[in-house]
C-alpha positions in Angstrom: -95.3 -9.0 -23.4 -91.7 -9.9 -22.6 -91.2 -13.9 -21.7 -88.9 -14.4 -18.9 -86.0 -16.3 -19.6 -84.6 -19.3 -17.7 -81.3 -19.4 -16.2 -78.7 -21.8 -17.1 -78.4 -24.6 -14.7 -75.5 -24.5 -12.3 -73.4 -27.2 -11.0 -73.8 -28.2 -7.4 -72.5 -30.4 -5.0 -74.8 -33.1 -5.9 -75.1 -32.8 -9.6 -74.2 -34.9 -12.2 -72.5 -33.3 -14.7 -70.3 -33.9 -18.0 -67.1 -31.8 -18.5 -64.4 -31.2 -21.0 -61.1 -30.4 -19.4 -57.6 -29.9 -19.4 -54.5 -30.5 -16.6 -51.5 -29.3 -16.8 -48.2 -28.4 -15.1 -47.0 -24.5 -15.1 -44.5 -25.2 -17.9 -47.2 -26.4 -19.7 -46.7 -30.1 -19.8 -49.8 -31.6 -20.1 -51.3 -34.0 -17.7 -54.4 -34.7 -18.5 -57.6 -33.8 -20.8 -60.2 -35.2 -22.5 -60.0 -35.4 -26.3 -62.4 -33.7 -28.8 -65.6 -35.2 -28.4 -64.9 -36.6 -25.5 -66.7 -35.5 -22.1 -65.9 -36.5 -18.7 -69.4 -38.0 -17.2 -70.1 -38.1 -13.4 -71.7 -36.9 -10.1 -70.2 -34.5 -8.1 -68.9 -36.1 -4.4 -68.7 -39.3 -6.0 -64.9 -39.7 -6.0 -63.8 -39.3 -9.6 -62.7 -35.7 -9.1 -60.5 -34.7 -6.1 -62.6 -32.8 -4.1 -60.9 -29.5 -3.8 -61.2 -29.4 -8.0 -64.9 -30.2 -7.5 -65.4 -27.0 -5.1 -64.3 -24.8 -8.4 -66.7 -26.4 -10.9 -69.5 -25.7 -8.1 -71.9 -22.8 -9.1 -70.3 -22.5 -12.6 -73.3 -22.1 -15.1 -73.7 -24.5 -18.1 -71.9 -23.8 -21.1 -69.1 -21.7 -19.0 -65.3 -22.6 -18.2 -63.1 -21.9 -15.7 -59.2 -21.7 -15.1 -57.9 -22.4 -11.8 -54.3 -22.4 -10.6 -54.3 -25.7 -8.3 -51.7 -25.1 -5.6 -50.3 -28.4 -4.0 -52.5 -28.1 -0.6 -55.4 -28.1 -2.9 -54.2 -30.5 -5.6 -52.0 -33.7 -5.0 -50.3 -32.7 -1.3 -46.8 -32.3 -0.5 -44.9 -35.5 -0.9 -44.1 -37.1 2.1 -40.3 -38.9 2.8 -41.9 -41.4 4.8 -43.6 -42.5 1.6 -40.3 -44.0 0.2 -39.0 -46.7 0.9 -36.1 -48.8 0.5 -36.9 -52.8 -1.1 -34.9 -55.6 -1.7 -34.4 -56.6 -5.4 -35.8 -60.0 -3.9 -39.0 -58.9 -3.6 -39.4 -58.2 -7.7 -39.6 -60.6 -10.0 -36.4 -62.5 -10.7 -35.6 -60.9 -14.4 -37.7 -57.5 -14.0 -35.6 -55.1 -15.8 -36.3 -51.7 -13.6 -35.0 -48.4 -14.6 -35.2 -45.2 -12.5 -38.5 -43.4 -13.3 -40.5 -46.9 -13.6 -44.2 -47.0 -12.2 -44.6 -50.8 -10.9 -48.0 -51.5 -9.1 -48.0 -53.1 -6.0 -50.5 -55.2 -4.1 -51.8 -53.8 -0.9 -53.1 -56.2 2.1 -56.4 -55.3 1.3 -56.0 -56.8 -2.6 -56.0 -53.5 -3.9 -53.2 -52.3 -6.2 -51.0 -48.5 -5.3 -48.4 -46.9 -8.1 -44.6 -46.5 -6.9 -41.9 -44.9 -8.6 -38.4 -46.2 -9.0 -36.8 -43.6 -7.7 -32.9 -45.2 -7.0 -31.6 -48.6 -7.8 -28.4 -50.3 -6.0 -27.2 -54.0 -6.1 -29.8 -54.9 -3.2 -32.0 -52.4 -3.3 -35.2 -50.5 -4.7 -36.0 -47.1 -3.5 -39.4 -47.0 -4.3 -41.4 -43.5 -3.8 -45.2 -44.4 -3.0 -46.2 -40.2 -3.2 -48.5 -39.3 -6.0 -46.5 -38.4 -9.1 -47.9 -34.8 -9.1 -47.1 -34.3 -5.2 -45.9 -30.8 -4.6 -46.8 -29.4 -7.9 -49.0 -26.4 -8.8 -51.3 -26.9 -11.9 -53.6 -25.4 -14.2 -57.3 -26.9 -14.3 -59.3 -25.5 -17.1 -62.7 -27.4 -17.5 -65.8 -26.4 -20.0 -69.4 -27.4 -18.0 -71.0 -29.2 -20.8 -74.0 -30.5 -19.1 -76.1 -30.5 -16.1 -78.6 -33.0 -15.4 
């Protein structure tokens, strides 16, 4: 008598599951990835994964990776001129050495704490871009389902 076989657990929208994975720009610059070893622990729809990114791990079977081509509607957006905006040097730190390129964190009214970008630098002012880094760039996702619970 043949025994029937289970299938492999799939990921859903509400499992938890631990991934290894890799991010990286089309010229292959690497964004992102989890080292050897290392997995990437959590529930699906909790947050720690962009959603859109979450929708390609869904019904992927234990033990299986996938590559995805991210484009930027589905990835970090489009980056937005509004989201840049002139400072004065008076509102840094008297002695904070900038250079174009810097990330400096800044506090938000609600005490929590957003990445900008020094993106130009005169004698009064900071042109500080507050778009995600990766805004308007297409990426590779590649991510191994390690386990399901």
């Amino acid at each position: 008598m043949l025994e029937k076989s289970s299938p492999l657990a799939r990921v859903t929208e509400t499992s938890q599951i631990a991934i290894s994975y890799s991010m990286r720009l089309m010229d292959e610059t690497e964004i992102d990835k989890t080292e050897p070893g290392e997995l990437f622990e959590f529930t699906m729809g909790d947050g720690s994964l962009i959603p859109n990114l979450e929708s390609l791990l869904v019904g992927l079977e234990q033990g299986t990776s996938g590559k995805f081509f991210v484009p930027p509607e589905d990835g970090f957006g489009y980056p937005d001129p509004a989201n840049v905006y002139d400072l004065d040097k008076t509102e840094f730190p008297e002695g904070m050495a900038l250079k174009l390129g810097d990330v400096v964190g800044f506090d938000t009214p609600t005490g929590e704490q957003i990445p900008g970008t020094v993106v130009g630098i005169n004698d009064a002012k900071i042109k500080v871009d507050f778009n995600h880094p990766l805004a308007g760039e297409t990426f590779i996702f590649e991510a191994t389902i390690e386990k399901i619970n």
